[in-house]
C-alpha positions in Angstrom: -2.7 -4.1 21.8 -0.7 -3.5 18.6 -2.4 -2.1 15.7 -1.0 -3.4 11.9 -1.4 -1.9 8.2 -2.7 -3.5 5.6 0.6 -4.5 4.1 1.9 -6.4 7.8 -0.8 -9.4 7.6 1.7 -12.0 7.7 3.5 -10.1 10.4 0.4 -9.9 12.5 0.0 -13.8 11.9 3.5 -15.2 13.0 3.6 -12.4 16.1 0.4 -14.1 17.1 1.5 -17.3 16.8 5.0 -16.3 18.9 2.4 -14.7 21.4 0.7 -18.3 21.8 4.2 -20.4 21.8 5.1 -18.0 24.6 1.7 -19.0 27.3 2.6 -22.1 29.4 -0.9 -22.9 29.3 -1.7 -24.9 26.9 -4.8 -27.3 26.5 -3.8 -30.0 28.7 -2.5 -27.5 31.8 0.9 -26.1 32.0 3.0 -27.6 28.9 6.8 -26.9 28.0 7.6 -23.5 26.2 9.2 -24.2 22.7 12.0 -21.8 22.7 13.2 -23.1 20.0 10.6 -22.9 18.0 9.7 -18.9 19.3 13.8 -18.0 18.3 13.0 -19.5 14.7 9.7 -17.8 14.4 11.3 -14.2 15.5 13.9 -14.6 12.8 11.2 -15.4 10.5 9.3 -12.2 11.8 12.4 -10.0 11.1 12.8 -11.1 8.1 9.7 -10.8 6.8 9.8 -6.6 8.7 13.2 -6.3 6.8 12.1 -7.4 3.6 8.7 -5.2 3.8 9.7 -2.1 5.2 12.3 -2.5 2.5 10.1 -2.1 -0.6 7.5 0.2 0.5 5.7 2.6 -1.9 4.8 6.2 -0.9 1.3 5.3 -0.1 2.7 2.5 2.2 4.7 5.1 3.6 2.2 7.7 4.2 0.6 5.2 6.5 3.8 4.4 8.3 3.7 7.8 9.2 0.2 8.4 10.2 0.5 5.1 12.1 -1.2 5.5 15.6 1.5 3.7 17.7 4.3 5.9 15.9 6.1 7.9 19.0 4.3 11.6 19.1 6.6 14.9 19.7 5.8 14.4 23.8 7.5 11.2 23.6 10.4 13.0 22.2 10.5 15.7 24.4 10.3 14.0 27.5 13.3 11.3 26.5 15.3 13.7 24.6 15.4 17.0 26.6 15.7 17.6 31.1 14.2 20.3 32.9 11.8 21.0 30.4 9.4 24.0 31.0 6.0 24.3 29.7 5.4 27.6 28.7 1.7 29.0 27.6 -0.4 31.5 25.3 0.2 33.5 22.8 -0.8 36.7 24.8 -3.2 37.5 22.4 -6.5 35.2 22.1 -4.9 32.1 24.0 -3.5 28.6 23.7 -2.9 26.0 21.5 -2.7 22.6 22.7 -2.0 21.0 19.3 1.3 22.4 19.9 4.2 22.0 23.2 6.4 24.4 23.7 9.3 25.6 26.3 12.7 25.2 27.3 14.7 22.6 28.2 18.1 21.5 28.2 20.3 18.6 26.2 23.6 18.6 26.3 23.8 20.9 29.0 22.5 23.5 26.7 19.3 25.2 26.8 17.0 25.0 23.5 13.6 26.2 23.0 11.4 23.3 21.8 8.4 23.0 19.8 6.4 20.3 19.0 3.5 19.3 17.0 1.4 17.1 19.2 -1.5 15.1 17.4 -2.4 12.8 20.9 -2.1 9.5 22.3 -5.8 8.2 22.2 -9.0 9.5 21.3 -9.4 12.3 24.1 -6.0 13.5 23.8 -6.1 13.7 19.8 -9.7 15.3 19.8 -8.0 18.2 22.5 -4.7 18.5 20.5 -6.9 19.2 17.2 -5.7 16.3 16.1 -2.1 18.4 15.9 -3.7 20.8 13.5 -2.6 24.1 14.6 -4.8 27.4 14.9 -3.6 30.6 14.8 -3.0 31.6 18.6 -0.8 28.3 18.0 1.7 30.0 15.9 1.5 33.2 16.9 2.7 31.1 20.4 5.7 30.0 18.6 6.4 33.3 17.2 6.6 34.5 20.7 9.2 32.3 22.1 11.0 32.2 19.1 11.5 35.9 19.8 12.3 35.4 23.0 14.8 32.5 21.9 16.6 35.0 19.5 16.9 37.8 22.4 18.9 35.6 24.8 20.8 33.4 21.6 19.1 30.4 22.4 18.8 27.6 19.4 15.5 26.3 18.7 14.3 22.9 17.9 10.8 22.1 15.9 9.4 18.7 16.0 7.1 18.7 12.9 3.6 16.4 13.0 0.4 17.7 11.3 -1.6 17.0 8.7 -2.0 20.6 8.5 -3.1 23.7 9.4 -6.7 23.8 11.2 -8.9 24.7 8.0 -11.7 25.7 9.8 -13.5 29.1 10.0 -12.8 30.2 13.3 -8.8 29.7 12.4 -9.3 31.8 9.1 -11.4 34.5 11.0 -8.6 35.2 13.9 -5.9 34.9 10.8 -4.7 31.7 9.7 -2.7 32.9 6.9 -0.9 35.7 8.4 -0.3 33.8 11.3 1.9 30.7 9.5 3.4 33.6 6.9 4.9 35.6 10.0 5.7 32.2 11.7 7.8 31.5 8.6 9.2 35.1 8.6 10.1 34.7 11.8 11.4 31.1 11.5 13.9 33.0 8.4 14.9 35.5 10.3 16.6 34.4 13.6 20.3 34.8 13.7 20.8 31.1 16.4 20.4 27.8 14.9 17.4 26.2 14.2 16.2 22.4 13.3 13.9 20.9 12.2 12.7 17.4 12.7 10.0 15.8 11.2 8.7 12.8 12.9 5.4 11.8 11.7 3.8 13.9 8.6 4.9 17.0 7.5 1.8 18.4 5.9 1.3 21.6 3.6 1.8 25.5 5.4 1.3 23.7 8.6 4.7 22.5 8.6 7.0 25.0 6.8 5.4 27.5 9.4 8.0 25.8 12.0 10.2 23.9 9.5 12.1 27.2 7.8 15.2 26.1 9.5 19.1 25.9 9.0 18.8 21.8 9.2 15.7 19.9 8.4 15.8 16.9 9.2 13.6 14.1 8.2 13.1 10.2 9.7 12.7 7.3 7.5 9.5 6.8 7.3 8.2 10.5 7.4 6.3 12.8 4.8 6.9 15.7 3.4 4.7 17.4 1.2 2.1 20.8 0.1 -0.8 18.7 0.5 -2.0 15.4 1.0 -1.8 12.0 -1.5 -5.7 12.1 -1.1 -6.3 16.1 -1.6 -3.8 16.1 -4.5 -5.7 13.1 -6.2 -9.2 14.8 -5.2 -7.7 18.3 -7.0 -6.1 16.5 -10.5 -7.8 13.3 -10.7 -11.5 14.3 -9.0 -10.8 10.4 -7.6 -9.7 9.8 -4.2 -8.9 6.1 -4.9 -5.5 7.4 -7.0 -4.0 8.5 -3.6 -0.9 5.9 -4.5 -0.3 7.7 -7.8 -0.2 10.8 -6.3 2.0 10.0 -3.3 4.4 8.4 -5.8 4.0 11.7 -8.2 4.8 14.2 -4.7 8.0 12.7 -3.8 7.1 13.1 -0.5 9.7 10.4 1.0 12.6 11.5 2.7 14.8 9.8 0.5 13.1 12.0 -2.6 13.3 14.8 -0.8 16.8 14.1 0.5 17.9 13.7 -3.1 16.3 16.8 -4.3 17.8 18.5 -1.9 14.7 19.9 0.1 15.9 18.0 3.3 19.4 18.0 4.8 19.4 14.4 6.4 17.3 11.8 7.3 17.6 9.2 10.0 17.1 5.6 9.6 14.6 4.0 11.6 14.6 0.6 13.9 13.0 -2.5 12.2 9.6 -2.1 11.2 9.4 1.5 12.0 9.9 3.9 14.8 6.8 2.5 16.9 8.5 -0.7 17.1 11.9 0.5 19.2 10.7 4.4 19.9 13.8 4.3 23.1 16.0 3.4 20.0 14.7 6.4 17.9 14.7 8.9 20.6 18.5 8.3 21.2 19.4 8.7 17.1 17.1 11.6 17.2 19.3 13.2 20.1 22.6 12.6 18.6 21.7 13.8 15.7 20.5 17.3 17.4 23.6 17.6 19.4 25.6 16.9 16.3 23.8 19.7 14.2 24.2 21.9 17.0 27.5 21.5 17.3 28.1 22.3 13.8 27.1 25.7 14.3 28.8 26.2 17.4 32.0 28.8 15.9 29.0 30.2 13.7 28.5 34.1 14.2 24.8 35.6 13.9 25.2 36.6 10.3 26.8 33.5 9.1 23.6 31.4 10.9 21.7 33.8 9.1 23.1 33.4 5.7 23.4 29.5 5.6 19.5 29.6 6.1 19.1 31.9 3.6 21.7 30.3 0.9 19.9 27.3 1.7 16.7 27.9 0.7 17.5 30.0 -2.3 19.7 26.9 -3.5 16.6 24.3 -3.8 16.0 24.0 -7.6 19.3 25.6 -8.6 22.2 24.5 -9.5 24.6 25.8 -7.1 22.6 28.4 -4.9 23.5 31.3 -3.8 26.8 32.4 -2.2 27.9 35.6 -0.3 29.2 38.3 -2.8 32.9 39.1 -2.8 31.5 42.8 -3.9 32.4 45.2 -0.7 29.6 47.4 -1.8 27.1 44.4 -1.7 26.7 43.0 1.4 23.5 40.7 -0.3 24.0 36.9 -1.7 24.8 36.2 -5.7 23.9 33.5 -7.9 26.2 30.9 -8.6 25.3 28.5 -11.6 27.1 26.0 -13.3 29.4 27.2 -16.4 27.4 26.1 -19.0 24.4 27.8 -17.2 26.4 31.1 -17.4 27.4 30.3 -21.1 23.2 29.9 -22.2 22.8 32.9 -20.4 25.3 35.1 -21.8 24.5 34.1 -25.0 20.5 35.1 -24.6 21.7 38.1 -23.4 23.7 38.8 -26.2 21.4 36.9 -28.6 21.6 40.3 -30.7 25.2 40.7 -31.5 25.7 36.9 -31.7 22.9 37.3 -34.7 24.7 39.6 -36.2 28.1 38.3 -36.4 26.0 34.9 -37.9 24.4 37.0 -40.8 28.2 38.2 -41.3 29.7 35.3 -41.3 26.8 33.9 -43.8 27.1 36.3 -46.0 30.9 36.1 -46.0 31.1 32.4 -46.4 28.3 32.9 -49.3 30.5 35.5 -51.0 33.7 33.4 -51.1 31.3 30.3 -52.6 30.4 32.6 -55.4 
């Protein structure tokens, strides 16, 4: 059984109706299928898709996202990756089922993958948490990211979580510490990693596995520090305004791609990725391969360094570039010119003053 949003009513109508042009059964006993009529009324269904999907708010968005059909990060694995191996614990409290990780191969190559699993139904989603991650979760992921780094073996992150696991038994075993050293971690590995984020992308939760060389968003995704609904609960004290504040977040991929947060985003079938998920999986593939690739001739320090320019550079001008200084091994600031002009001048602002007030008084004494 399919399940609609609010905004795909008239979808929902005309799939029902192709649903009942489709039974040979019809009142009288076995009557003559209208193919004709089904072919028209499936043109009329993509058109309608086309032209919804294709003026969507954030809100609408969100719920795209959240959508229980939309393929989960198991989906992914098992059509993206061969010979994957389940591996378990974080060798400290124990595991996380909100989150799958192991190895695996695509292309030939072996990656370590993690994904954030929410569930398919009910009983799945209430024993992956929902994909809300504890502690023991992340300390997991810290693990094989280690081990992924010893033997130089790229990591992929499938990102879907509301966030965190709020709860008090998460902040008693050390929630915080545990996403901080995840993201540590995720900064400081010298092989490529990507991230992809396939459903929501939700507050510390995410950036905890999403500190990567390439993050990489689908269409219909979200990306944000909190939700639509907390962020209009915190400014607004009114749930209702979750539209405002999803529009306010610029939580889209294409925002976020503009802003330069993301890297790239992929487009997604007709209607969304629960509508063609074998379609999705193969783009999402390519696209891994592809970024891997790119890093191929890419030595430990230089892997290290993009991911490192590339966070400095969001909000700046330019970023950050490797300094040509032998004696500084570090990354410099590279603005625009008339960034380094403003600055130059507030850093002179004193001597600039001065040859003002003598240039005043100069001009004044040749008036007089």
């Amino acid at each position: 059984m399919k399940n609609y949003l609010e905004f795909e009513k008239e979808v929902k109508a005309l799939e029902e109706e192709v649903e009942g042009l489709k039974n040979p059964f019809g009142s009288e006993g076995i009557t003559e299928v209208d193919t004709k009529k089904i072919q028209n009324t499936e043109t009329e269904i993509n058109k309608k898709l086309k032209e919804t999907y294709a003026n969507l708010n954030s809100w609408q968005k969100t719920l795209v996202a959240r959508h229980e059909d939309r393929p989960k990060a198991n989906f992914y694995i098992n059509k993206i990756f061969t010979q994957f191996t389940l591996l378990s614990g974080d060798r400290y409290f124990g595991d996380d089922k909100s989150v799958i990780a192991g190895f695996g191969l695509i292309d030939n190559k072996s990656v370590l993958v993690i994904g954030q699993e929410k569930g398919e139904d009910l009983n799945t989603r209430i024993e992956r948490n929902f994909g809300m991650m504890r502690p023991e979760g992340y300390r997991k992921c810290i693990r094989l990211m280690k081990l992924a780094d010893r033997f130089q073996i790229p990591v992929i992150c499938f990102i879907d979580t509301p966030g965190a696991y709020p709860g008090i038994s998460a902040e008693q075993r050390g929630q915080a510490s545990a996403i901080a050293n995840s993201i540590e971690c995720c900064m400081s590995l010298t092989v490529p990693n990507i991230s992809i984020i396939i459903g929501e992308g939700g507050s510390g939760g995410a950036i905890a596995l999403a500190s990567s060389n390439k993050v990489i968003m689908l269409e219909n995704s979200i990306y944000s520090v909190i939700s639509p609904e907390g962020c209009a609960s915190i400014l607004w004290r009114d749930p209702k305004k979750s539209l405002q504040a999803a529009e306010a977040m610029k939580l889209t991929a294409k925002d976020l791609l503009k802003l330069g947060v993301i890297d790239e985003m992929i487009s997604e079938p007709l209607g969304g990725a629960h509508r063609d998920p074998e379609t999705i999986a193969l783009d999402i593939k390519h696209t891994i391969i592809k970024n891997l690739r790119s890093f191929e001739n890419s030595s430990k320090e230089e892997i290290y360094d993009h991911r490192k320019a590339k966070f400095l550079q969001i909000g700046r001008d330019q970023g950050f570039s490797k300094s040509s200084d032998l004696d500084n091994s570090g990354l410099s600031y590279k603005g625009s010119d008339i960034q380094k002009i403003i600055t130059h001048i507030v850093k002179n602002k004193l001597l600039y003053i001065g040859i003002g007030l003598v240039f005043t008084a100069g001009l004044v004494s040749i008036i007089y």
